[in-house]
C-alpha positions in Angstrom: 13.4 11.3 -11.9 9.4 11.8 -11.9 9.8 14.4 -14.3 12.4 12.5 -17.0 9.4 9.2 -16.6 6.5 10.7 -17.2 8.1 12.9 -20.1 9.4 9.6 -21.7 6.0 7.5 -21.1 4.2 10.7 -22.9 7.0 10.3 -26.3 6.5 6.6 -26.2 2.3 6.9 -26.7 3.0 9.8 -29.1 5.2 7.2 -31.2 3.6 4.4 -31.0 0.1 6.0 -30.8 -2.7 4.0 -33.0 -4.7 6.1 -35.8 -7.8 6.1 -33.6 -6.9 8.9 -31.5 -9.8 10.0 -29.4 -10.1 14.0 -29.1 -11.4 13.5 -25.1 -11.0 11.4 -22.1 -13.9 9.2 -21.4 -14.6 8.9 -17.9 -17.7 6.4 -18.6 -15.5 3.4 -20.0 -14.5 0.1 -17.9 -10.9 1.0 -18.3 -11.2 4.6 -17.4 -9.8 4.1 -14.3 -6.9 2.8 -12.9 -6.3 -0.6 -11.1 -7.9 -0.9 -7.8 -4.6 -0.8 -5.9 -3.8 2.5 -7.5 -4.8 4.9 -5.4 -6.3 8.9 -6.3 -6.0 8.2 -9.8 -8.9 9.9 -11.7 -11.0 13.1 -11.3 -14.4 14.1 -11.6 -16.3 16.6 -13.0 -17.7 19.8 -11.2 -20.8 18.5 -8.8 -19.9 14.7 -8.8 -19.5 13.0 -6.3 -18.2 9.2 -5.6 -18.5 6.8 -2.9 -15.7 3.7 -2.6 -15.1 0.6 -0.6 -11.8 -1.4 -0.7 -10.5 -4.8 0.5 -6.6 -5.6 0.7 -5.4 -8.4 1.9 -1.3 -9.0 2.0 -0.1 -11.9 3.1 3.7 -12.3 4.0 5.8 -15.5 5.7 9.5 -16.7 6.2 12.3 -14.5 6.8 14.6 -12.6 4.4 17.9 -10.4 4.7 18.6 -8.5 1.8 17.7 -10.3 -1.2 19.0 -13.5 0.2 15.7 -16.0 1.7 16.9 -17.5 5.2 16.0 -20.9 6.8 14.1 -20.6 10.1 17.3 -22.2 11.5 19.6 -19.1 9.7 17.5 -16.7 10.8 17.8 -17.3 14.3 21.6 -17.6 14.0 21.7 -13.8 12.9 20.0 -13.0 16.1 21.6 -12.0 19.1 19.6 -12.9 21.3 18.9 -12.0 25.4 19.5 -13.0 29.2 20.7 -16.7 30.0 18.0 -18.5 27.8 19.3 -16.8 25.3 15.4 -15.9 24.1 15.2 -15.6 20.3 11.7 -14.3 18.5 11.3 -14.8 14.6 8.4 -13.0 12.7 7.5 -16.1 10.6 3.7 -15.3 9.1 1.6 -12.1 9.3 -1.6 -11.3 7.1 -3.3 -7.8 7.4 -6.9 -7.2 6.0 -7.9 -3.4 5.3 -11.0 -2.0 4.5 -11.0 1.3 3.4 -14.4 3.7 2.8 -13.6 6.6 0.7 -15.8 9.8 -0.5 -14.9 11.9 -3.6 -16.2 15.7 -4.4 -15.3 17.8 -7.3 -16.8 21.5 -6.3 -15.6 22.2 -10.4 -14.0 19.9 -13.0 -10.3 20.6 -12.4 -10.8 19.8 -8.6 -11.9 16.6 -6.5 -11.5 16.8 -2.8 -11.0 13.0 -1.6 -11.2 11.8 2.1 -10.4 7.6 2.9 -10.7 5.7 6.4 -9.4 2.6 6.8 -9.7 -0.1 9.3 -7.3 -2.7 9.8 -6.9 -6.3 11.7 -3.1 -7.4 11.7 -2.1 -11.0 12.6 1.1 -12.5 13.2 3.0 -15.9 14.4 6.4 -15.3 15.9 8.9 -18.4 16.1 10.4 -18.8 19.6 13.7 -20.4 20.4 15.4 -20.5 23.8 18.8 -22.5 24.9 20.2 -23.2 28.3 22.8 -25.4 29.2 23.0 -27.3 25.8 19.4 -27.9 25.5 17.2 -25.8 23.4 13.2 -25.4 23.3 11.3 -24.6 20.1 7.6 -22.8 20.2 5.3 -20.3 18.8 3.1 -17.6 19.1 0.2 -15.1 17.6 -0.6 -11.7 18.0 -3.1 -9.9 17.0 -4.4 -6.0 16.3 -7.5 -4.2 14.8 -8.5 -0.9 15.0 -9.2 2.0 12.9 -5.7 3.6 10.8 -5.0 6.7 9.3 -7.2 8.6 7.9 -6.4 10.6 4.7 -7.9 14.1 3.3 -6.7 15.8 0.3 -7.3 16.8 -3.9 -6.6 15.9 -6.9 -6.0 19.0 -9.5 -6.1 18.2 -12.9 -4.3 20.9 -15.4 -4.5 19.3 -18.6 -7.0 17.2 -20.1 -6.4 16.7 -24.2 -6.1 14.4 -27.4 -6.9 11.6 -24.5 -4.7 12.6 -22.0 -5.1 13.6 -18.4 -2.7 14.1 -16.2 -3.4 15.7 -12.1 -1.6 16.5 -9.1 -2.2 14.5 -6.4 -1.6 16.5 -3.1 -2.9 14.5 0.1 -2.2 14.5 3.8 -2.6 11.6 6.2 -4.0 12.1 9.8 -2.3 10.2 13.0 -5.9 8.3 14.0 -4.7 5.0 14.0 -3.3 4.0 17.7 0.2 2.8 18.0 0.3 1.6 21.2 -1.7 -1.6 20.4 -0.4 -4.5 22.8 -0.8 -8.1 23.0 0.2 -11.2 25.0 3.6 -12.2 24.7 4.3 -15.5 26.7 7.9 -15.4 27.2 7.2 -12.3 29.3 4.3 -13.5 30.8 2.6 -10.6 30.2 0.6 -8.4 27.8 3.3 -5.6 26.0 3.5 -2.9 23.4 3.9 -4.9 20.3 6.5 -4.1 17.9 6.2 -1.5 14.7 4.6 -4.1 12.3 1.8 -4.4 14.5 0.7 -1.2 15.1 -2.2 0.7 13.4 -1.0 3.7 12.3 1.8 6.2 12.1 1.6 8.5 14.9 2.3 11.3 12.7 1.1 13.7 10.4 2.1 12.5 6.6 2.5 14.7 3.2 1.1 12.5 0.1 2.4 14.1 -2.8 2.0 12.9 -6.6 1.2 13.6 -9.7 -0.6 10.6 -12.3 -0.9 10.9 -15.9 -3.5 9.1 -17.9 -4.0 8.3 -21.5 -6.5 6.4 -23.5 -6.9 5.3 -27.0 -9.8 3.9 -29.1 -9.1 0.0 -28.0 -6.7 0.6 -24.8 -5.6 2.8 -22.0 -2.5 2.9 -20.1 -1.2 5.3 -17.2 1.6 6.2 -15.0 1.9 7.5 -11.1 4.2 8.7 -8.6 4.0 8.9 -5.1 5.8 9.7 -2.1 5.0 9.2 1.8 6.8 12.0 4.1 6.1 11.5 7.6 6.7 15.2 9.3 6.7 15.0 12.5 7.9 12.5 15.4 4.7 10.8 17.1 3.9 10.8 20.5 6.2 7.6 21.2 9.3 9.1 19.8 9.7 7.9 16.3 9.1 8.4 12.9 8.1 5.8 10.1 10.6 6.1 7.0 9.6 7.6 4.1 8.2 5.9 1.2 8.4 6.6 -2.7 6.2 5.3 -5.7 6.2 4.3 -9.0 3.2 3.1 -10.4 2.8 2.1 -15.0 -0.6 -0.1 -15.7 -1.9 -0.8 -19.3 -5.3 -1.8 -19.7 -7.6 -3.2 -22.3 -11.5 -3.4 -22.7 -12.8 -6.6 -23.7 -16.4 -5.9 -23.8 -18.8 -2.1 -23.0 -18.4 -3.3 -19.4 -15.1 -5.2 -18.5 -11.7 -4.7 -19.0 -8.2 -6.1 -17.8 -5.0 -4.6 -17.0 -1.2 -5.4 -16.2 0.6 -2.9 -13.9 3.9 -2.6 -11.9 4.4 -1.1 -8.9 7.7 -0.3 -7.8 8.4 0.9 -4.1 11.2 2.2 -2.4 11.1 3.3 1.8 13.6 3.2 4.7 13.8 2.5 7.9 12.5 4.4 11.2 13.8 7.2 12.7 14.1 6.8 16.6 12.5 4.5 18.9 9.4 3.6 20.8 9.8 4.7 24.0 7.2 2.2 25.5 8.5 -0.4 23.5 10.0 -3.3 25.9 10.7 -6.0 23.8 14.3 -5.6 22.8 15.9 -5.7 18.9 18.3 -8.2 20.2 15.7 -10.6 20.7 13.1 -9.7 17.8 13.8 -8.4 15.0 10.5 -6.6 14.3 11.4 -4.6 17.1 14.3 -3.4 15.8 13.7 0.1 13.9 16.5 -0.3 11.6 15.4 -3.4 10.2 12.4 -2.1 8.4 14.0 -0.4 4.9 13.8 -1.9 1.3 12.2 -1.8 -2.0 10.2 -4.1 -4.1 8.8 -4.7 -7.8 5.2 -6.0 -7.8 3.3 -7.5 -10.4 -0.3 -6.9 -10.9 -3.0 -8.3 -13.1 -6.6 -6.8 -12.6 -10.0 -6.9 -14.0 -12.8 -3.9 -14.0 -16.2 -4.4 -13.7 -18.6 -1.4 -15.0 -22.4 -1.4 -15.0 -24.1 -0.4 -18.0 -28.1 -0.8 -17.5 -30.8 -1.4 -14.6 -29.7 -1.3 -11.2 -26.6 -1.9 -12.1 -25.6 1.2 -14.6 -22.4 3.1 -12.9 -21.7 0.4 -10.1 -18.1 -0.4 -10.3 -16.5 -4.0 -9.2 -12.9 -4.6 -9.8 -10.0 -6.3 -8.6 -6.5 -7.0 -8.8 -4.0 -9.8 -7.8 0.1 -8.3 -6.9 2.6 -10.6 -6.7 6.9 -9.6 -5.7 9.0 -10.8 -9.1 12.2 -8.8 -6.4 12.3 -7.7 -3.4 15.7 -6.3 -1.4 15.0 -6.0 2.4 17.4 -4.0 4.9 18.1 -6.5 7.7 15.6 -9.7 9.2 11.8 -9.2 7.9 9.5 -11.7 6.5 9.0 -12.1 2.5 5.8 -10.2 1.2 3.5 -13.2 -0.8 1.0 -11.4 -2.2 -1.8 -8.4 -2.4 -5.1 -8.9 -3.1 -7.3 -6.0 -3.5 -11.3 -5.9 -4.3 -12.9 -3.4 -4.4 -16.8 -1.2 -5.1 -16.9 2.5 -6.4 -20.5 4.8 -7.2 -20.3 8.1 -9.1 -23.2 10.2 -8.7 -24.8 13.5 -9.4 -23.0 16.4 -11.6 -23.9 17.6 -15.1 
């Protein structure tokens, strides 16, 4: 499928392709690279290096099953439930903040080693509803997490770079640093627990980042395509293993001055639920559906709109800003899990030394 899309986005710009057809890539325009969600997708050239910082914020609320949006009060009635109270929990509101330092090399022009660290604070309200003897009680309550995640190391090899086009394998690896046996205090046990797979920091395993991104650019616009995959490959240390994840990425984007330009994309997602349990994971699927490792597959089409921010003189000259606001137009969710709102990502990026 990668293959048959990136061969049909190529015969599309070759059709449709303006007169001004520019002989090389330039790496020194605003639109040069990619949105700021997109990740690994430009190189460098032998000796440079670049230095990044990212903010994401998603924010994500109610409950869905499927592609059908439930009422707090159908939500609950999907839910089993535990004991004599009959103790329901309902994820109803969660926002994570990432920031993310990265660090790019290219020890020659065809290939850029690339290392990212993020660190993440997670926070959620859970919906609480318990009935005995006819009479039911109503409540709420917040978790929270923050830590560092997983870290990622890898390179980008770019094999061919012509009439405008670039186009690189992406081949990166993601490291298990980010704990996942974060807990919290959960007041219907009284206690502080493990807190169920949304909450945790990272994967516990050791994850293959393949893709391959394809560039082109044009007198007065650029546009580019990318896909990814996540492949966890092993089962962590608390006996499961996050699903997989695939990636497509298109974005267009258009200078509107020597130092800004805005972009479009769509970002198309596909990944499935976990494989096995956590073995120190107390808080029962029948009660909460976060905890319940089969509730956690689905896809989604996001839409993003983006500016870039490139410095041209003084202090300023090679300092990138840019941004880029992602919103769901679908999303298709396996099972109880709360609607994503939005993405916002900022971010800063530095490219120094080389030729």
């Amino acid at each position: 499928m990668s293959r048959s899309v990136l061969s049909t986005a190529i015969s599309l710009s070759l059709l449709t392709a303006s007169p001004a057809v520019l002989a090389h890539y330039d790496g020194g325009r605003a639109d040069s690279h990619a949105p700021i969600s997109v990740m690994g997708d430009h190189t460098h050239g032998k000796g440079e290096w670049m230095l990044s910082y990212r903010y994401m914020g998603m924010g994500m609320s109610g409950a869905k099953s499927g592609s059908d949006s439930l009422s707090t009060d159908e939500a609950f009635a999907e839910i089993p439930g535990m004991g004599m109270m009959n103790m329901k929990a309902l994820p109803y509101e969660m926002t994570m903040h990432m920031h993310m330092l990265g660090a790019m090399y290219a020890p020659t022009d065809n290939l850029t080693l690339m290392a990212m660290l993020p660190y993440s604070t997670n926070e959620m309200t859970t919906k609480t509803r318990m009935t005995m003897m006819g009479n039911t009680t109503q409540g709420e309550f917040d978790t929270e997490t923050s830590g560092i995640g997983d870290a990622s190391i890898g390179g980008l090899y770019k094999f061919y770079d012509e009439n405008g086009y670039r186009l690189h394998l992406n081949m990166v690896f993601g490291l298990p640093t980010g704990s996942i046996e974060e807990e919290d205090y959960i007041p219907m046990a009284g206690q502080e627990l493990q807190l169920p797979y949304p909450m945790q920091l990272g994967s516990g395993s050791y994850e293959l980042r393949p893709g391959l991104t394809l560039n082109k650019q044009y007198a007065s616009w650029s546009w580019g395509a990318q896909v990814s995959a996540k492949i966890p490959l092993d089962d962590n240390d608390q006996g499961y293993q996050l699903g997989s994840s695939k990636y497509l990425t298109a974005w267009a984007a258009k200078p509107v001055s020597p130092w800004a330009s805005v972009s479009v994309a769509a970002y198309k997602s596909w990944w499935t639920s976990i494989n096995g349990s956590a073995e120190d994971l107390t808080i029962s699927p029948m009660m909460n559906p976060a905890a319940d490792p089969d509730a956690k597959g689905g896809q989604r089409l996001d839409i993003g709109v983006g500016l870039n921010l490139l410095g041209k003189n003084g202090a300023l000259k090679g300092h990138r800003l840019a941004m880029e606001y992602k919103a769901p137009v679908q999303e298709s969710l396996h099972g109880i899990q709360m609607e994503t709102d939005y993405t916002f990502t900022v971010g800063w990026q530095k490219a120094f030394g080389g030729k």
